[in-house]
N, C-alpha and C positions, 0 to 999 in steps of 0.2 A: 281527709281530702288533700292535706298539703302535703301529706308524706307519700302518694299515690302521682302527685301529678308531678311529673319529670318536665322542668323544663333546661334545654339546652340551647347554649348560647348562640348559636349555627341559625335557630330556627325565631329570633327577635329579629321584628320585623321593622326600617327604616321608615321615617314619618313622611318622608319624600315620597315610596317608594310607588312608581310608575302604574296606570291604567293601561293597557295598549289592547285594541280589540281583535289584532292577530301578526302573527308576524311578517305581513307583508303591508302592515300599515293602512288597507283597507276594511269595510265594516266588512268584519266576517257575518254568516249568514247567522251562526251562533251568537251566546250572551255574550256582558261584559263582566272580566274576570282581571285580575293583576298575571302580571307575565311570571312564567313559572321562574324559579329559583330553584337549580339543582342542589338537594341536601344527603346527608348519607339517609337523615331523618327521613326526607322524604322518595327516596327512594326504596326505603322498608316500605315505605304508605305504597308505596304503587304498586311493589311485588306481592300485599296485601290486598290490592283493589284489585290487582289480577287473578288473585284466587279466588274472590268474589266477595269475600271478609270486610267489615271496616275497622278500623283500628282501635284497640282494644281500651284505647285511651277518652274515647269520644265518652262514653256516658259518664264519667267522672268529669269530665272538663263543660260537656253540659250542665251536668249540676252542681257547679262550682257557680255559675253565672248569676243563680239571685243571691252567695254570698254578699257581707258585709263588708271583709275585708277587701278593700278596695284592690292593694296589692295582688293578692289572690286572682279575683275577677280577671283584671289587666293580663298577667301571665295566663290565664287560660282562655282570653279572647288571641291573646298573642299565637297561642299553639292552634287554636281552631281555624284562623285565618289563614296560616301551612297547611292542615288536614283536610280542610274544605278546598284547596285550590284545586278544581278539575278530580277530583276522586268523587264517583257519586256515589259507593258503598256510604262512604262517611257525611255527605251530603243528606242522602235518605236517613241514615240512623239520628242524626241529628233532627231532623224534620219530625221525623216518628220520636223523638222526646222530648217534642214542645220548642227547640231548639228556638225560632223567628219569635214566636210569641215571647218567650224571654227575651229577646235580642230587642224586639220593638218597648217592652219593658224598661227597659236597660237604656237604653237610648234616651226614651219620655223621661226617666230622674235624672239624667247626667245633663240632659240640656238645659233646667231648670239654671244648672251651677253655671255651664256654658255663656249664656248668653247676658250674664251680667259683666264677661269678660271682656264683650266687644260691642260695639255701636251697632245699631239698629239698621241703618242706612244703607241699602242694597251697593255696595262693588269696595265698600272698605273692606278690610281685611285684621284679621289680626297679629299683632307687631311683638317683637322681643319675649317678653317672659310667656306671655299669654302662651304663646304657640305650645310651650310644652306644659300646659296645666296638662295635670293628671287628668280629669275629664274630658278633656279635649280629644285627648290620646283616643278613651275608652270609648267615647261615639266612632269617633273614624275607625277604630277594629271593627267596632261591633258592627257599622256599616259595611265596612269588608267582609264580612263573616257572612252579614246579606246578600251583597252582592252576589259574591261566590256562590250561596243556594240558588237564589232565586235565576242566576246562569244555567240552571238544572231545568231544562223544560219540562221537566214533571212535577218538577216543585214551585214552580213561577206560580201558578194558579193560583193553590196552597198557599202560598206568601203572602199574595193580594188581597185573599180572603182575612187573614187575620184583624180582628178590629182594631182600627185607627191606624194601620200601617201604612196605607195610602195618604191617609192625612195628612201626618206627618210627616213623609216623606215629602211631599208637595210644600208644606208648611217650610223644609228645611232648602227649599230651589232658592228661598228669598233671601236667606241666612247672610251675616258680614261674612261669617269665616266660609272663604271661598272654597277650600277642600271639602269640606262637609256640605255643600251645594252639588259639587261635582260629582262625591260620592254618592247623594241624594236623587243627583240626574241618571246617575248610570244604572242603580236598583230601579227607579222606575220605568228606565229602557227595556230592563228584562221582563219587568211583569205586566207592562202591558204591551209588549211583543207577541203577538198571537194571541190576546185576550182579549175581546170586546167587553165582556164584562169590566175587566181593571182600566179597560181606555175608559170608560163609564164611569165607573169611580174614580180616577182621577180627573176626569173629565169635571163631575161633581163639588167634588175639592179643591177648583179653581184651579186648575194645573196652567193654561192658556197665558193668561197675562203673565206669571214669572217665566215662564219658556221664553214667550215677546221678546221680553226685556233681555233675557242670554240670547237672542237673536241677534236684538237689533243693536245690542252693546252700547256704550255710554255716549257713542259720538253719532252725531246724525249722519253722519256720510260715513260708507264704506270701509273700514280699514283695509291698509292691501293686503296682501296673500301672503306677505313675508312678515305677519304680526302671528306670532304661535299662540299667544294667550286667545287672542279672538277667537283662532282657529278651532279651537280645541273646544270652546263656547258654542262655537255656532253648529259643529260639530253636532255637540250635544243637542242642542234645541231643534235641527233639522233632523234626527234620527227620532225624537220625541215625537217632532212633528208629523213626521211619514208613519209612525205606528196610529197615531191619535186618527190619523187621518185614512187608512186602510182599509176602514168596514165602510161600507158605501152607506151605512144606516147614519156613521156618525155626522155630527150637528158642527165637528169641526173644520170640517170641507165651507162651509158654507161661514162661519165665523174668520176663517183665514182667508177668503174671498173678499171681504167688507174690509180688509186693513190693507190700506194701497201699498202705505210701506213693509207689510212682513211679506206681502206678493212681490214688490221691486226688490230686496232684500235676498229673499228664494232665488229669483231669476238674477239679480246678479253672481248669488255664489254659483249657479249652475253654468256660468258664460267661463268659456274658456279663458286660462291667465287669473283668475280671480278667487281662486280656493285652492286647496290641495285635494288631491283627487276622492278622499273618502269625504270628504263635504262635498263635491259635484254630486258623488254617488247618491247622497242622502237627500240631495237638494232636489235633485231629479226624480226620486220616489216621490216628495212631495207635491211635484208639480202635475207628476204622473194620476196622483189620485185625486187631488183639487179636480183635474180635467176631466174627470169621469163623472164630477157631479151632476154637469149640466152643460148643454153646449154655450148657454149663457157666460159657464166657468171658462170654458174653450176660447170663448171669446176675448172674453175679459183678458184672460192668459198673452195671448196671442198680441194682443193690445198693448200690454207690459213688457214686450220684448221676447216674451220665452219661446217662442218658433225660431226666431233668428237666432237666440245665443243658444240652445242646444243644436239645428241645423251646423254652426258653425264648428261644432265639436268633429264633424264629417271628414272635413278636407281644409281646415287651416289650412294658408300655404306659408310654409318655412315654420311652421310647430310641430314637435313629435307629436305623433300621433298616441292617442289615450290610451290608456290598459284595457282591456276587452271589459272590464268589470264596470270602467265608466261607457264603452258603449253603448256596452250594453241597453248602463239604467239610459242612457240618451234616446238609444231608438225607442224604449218602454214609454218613455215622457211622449217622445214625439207620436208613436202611434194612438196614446190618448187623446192626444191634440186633435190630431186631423179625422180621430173618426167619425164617420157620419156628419163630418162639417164643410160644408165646402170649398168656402172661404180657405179654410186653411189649409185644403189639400191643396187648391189652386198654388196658394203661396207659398208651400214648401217645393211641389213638383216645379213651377217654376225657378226655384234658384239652381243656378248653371252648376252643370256637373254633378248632378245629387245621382241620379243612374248610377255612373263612371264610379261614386263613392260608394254605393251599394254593393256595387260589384264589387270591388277590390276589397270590403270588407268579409264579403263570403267566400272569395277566390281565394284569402290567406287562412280562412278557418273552416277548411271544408271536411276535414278527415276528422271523425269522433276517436278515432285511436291513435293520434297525436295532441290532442287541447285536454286543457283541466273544465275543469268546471266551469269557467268564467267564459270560455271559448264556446261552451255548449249553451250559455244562456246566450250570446252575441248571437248565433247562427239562430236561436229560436226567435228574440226579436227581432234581427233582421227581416227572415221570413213573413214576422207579423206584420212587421211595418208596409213590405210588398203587400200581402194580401189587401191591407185596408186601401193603400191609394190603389193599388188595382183594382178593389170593389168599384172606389167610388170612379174612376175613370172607365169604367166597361159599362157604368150606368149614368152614362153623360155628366159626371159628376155631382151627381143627387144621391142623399141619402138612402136609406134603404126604409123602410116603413118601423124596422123592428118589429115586426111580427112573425109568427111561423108560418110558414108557405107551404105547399103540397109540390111536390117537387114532380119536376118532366125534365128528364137530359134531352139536350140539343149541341149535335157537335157533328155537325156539316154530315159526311156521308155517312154519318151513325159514329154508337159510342163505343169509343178506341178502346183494347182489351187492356185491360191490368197490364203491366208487366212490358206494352208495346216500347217502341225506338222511343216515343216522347214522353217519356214519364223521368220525372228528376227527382222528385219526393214517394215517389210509389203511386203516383197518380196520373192520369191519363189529362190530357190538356183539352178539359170539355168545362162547360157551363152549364149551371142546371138554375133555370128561371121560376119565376112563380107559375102556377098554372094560370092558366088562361081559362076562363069560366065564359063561355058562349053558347047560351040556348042549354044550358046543362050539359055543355060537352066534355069532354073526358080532358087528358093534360094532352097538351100537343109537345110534340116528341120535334120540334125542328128550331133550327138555327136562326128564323126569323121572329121569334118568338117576340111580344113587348116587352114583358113583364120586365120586371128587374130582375138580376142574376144574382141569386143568393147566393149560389156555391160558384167559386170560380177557382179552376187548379192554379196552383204555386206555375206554373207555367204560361199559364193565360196573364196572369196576374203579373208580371216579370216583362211578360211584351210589353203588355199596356204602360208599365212607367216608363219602360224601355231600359231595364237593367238585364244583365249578359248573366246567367246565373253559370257555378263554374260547371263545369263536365262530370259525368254521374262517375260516384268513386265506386270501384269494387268493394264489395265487403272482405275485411280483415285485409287489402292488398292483393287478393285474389283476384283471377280473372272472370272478368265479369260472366261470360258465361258458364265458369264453373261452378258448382253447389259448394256448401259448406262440408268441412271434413266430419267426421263424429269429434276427433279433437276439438276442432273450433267450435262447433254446434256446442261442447259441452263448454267450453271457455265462454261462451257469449252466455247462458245460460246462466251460468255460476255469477258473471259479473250481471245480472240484471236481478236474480233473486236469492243472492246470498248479499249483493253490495249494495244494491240500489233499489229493493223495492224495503229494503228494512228503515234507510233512508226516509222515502218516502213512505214509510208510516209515524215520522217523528212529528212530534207536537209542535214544533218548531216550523211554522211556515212557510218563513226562506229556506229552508234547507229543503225541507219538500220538494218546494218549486224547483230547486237547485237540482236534484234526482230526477225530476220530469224535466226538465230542459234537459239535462241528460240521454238519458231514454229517448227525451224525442229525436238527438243528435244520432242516436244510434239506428235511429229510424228509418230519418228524413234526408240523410247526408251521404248513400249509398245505393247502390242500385243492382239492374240485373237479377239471375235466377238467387245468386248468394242472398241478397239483400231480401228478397222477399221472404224465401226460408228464414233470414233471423227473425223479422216481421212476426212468422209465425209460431217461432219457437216465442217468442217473446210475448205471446198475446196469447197468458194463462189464465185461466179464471182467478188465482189472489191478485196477480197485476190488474188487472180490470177489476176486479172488484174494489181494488186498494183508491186506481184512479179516481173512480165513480162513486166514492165516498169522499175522496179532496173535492172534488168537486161540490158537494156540499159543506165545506166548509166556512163558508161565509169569507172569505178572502179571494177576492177577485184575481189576484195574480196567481194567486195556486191554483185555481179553477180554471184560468185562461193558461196555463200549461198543462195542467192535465187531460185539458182538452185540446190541444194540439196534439197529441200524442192518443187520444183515440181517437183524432180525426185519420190520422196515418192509416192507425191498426184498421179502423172501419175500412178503408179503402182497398185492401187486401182480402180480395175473396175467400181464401184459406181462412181468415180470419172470423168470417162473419159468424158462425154456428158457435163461437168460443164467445161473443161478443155479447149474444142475444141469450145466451145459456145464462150469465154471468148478472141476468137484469139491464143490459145497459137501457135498451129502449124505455124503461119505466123510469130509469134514473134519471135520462137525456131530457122526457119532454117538459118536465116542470123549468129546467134552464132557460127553454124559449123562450119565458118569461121575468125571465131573470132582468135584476136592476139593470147592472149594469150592461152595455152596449158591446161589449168586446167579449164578455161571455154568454150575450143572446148570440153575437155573429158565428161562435165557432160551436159554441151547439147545433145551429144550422148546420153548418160545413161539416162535421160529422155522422148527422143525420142524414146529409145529401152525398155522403163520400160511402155509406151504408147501402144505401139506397141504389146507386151507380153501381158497385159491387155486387151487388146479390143480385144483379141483370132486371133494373130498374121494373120489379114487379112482373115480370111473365108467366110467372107460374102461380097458379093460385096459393102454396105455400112457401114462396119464398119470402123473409123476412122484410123484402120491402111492401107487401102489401100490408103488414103490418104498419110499417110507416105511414102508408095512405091511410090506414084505418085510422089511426091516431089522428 
């Protein structure tokens, strides 16, 4: 084995050497991985990954790992930390040879020697000789080597499953030596990212109180924002926390509620001036899913400051305004807050200028083929956040029942065709209420209706707060009343299912969501005959079917974009016979009863944007009697 494994000098790796989650210094939607290092070495490795190969060195340098000689070991943790950086050939081939279960092996002897080198006492660190013990070294590779996999969304699972690798990794958050803490935080970033089961096992493993404590760091008040060590800590513990806290089943929504300080703590790094912007970002996911647990949570929230110090991320006056990615997670927070609460619609709609800042947020990000990705989740929260305070102001500020309704359109002299002057998302500016049950009467079809309005168009929803939404864009720059070319029909085509439904089949959550906030931008942010033809080119049986399987996912923010995006498609009459072929309606009615509130709401709104579409039931086969029948 020592005369097989080549190691060269180019490819030793510095004990320093940097975590960084992408290079724009925001959480990418991706794991966490070391920033690449151009080698000659490793760019053999990539012209290898591109041929589809992994490198021919990995099974050797795997089975070098339960060697004796320590030396050995070392140098072939060394070269695995290069080959695993972003190459999944040699990620999977390592995985498929046992590779973690060694590595978690490997780790459990070496920290036996570890921890006699340094004090027990959570935030010391270790000094002088220690730093470079031999053992020392061989955890932090080996933790890198994890890391690296378990960045692999098809290997994260796999990783968490191995016995006692959760444990220990939780065991290592408490650790003196702070590297190997951080290292310890960023593996269990990856693997319980999209896993409920591994938020469950570390959940088990006591992960909670050593997170706290990287939370709320050694000094009871706040450090400021210009303290990098903090930074990078809290960092860590709020992206811990926004995973732990994700699946609306988990027990940690409801434990980070009960600690007034990790709630003041959250809401201060989410307040403007007070973090660097990927701890906003993180801060705001957690405050985001706390809020969904209950409106008690809402309350509480609300109570603590978090309405005002995300509101204020809006329209500070005399501070640059945020990168579309903290928006973003801002409006996400904020429309968990206010929905179906009333209190706190009251008190966000009330502060001056919130409209004016609606608007000018969607007025600079209107066109899908000038924004990245971050531009396309902004446009789709925005949207949400209209929809919710529009609900709740169109229904005198009352809650909605959450229940599913039997829908009747009402919209003054009848309901406006698909495609008319007032449609800005592909939808007609109508309201569809509950039915009204009198003497056994049928639904009434008129604008005086009681009921509450379940569905209310992006348009109706936009008066009511009173934000200016911008002017319907041509598709591709085209004139609005021109059709798509066959060029363009096939370019739109290519970038939805060759770019972005592959996307959104990744295991990886955020990203998902990140392709359906996509999709929906290419949706919802265009108009005219163009706009509906791409509608329709886009509204394939594997897209729908792809959506209507996120949808079950048990991740509410994947859910609540992928259902924004068949609320669209459903409203497109062209669409509907591709909709219904595909299962949607089977898929759609069990969401009604969905936990949480923001994925009951747009499961309605898709089923009521189907329903409007398909000439609300007049024919005895048209897909909305189906709806009623349901």
């Amino acid at each position: 084995q020592n005369k097989h494994i080549r190691i060269t000098t180019d490819l030793v790796l510095s004990t320093d050497r940097k975590m960084v989650p992408s290079p724009s210094g925001c959480p990418s939607p991706s794991r966490f991985a070391p920033s690449p290092r151009k080698t000659r070495a490793r760019e053999a490795v990539e012209s290898s990954a591109q041929a589809g190969g992994y490198d021919e060195e990995v099974p050797l340098l795997v089975a070098a790992l339960p060697h004796k000689d320590a030396t050995l070991v070392d140098r072939a943790l060394t070269q695995l930390c290069e080959l695993t950086l972003w190459q999944q050939p040699n990620q999977r081939e390592v995985a498929e040879l046992g590779g973690p279960s060694l590595l978690v092996q490997l780790i459990k002897s070496r920290l036996r020697f570890v921890q006699h080198a340094g004090s027990a006492t959570s935030g010391q660190q270790f000094t002088g000789p220690a730093d470079q013990d031999v053992d020392v070294q061989a955890v932090l590779k080996a933790l890198n080597v994890l890391m690296n996999l378990s960045a692999n969304d098809d290997l994260a699972t796999r990783i968490a499953a191995v016995p006692g690798c959760v444990n220990m990794l939780v065991g290592l958050l408490s650790h003196a030596h702070q590297p190997l803490a951080v290292y310890a935080a960023r593996c269990l970033i990856n693997i319980t990212h999209s896993s409920p089961d591994a938020q469950a096992a570390a959940l088990n493993a006591g992960i909670l109180p050593p997170v706290v404590a990287m939370l709320l760091g050694s000094s009871p008040s706040p450090p400021p924002a210009s303290d990098d060590s903090y930074a990078a800590n809290a960092k860590l513990a709020c992206w811990l926390l926004a995973n732990l806290t994700s699946s609306h089943g988990s027990r940690t929504r409801e434990e980070v509620l009960a600690q007034p300080r990790v709630v003041a703590r959250v809401v201060h790094l989410a307040t403007p001036g007070s973090a660097q912007a990927p701890v906003v970002v993180m801060a705001c996911a957690v405050l985001a899913n706390v809020a969904r647990h209950s409106p008690r949570a809402q309350s509480a929230l609300a109570d603590a400051g978090a309405l005002a110090a995300l509101a204020d991320h809006l329209g500070a006056p005399g501070r640059t305004q945020p990168s579309s990615l903290v928006l973003a997670s801002v409006l996400q927070a904020l429309s968990a807050l206010v929905m179906d609460h009333a209190a706190n619609t009251a008190a966000l709609v009330a502060r001056k200028g919130l409209a004016a800042q609606l608007g000018a947020l969607l007025e600079a990000r209107t066109s899908p083929f000038e924004c990245d990705s971050d531009d396309s989740a902004l446009v789709l929260a925005a949207h949400c956040l209209v929809h919710v305070l529009g609900h709740m102001l169109c229904n005198g500020g009352e809650g909605s029942s959450g229940k599913s309704a039997t829908a009747a359109a009402a919209g003054g002299a009848g309901r406006p065709a698909a495609g008319g002057p007032d449609v800005v998302d592909g939808r007609a500016s109508v309201m569809v209420r509950e039915e009204q049950q009198a003497h056994g009467g049928g639904a009434e079809a008129s604008s005086s209706g009681q009921g509450q309005a379940v569905y209310i168009s992006l348009s109706a929803a936009a008066r009511a707060v009173g934000v200016e939404l911008p002017a319907v864009l041509p598709m591709l720059r085209k004139d609005s009343s021109e059709a798509l070319s066959p060029i363009q029909a096939a370019e739109l085509r290519h970038q939805v299912s060759h770019v972005l439904l592959p996307k959104l089949r990744s295991p990886n959550f955020r990203a998902a969501a990140t392709a359906a906030a996509c999709i929906y931008h290419l949706c919802a942010a265009c108009g005219g005959p163009a706009a509906r033809e791409a509608r329709r080119l886009m509204a394939d049986g594997a897209l729908v079917a792809q959506l209507l399987t996120n949808c079950g996912s048990g991740d509410p923010a994947l859910a609540l974009a992928c259902l924004a995006v068949l609320d669209v498609l459903s409203a497109e009459p062209m669409c509907v016979s591709v909709m219904m072929s595909s299962g949607w309606l089977q898929a759609m009615m069990p969401l009604l009863g969905h936990d949480d509130a923001l994925v009951r709401r747009w499961s309605e709104r898709a089923l009521c944007s189907l329903y409007i579409a398909s000439g609300s039931g007049k024919s005895p086969t048209s897909p909305s009697v189906s709806v009623m029948e349901h």
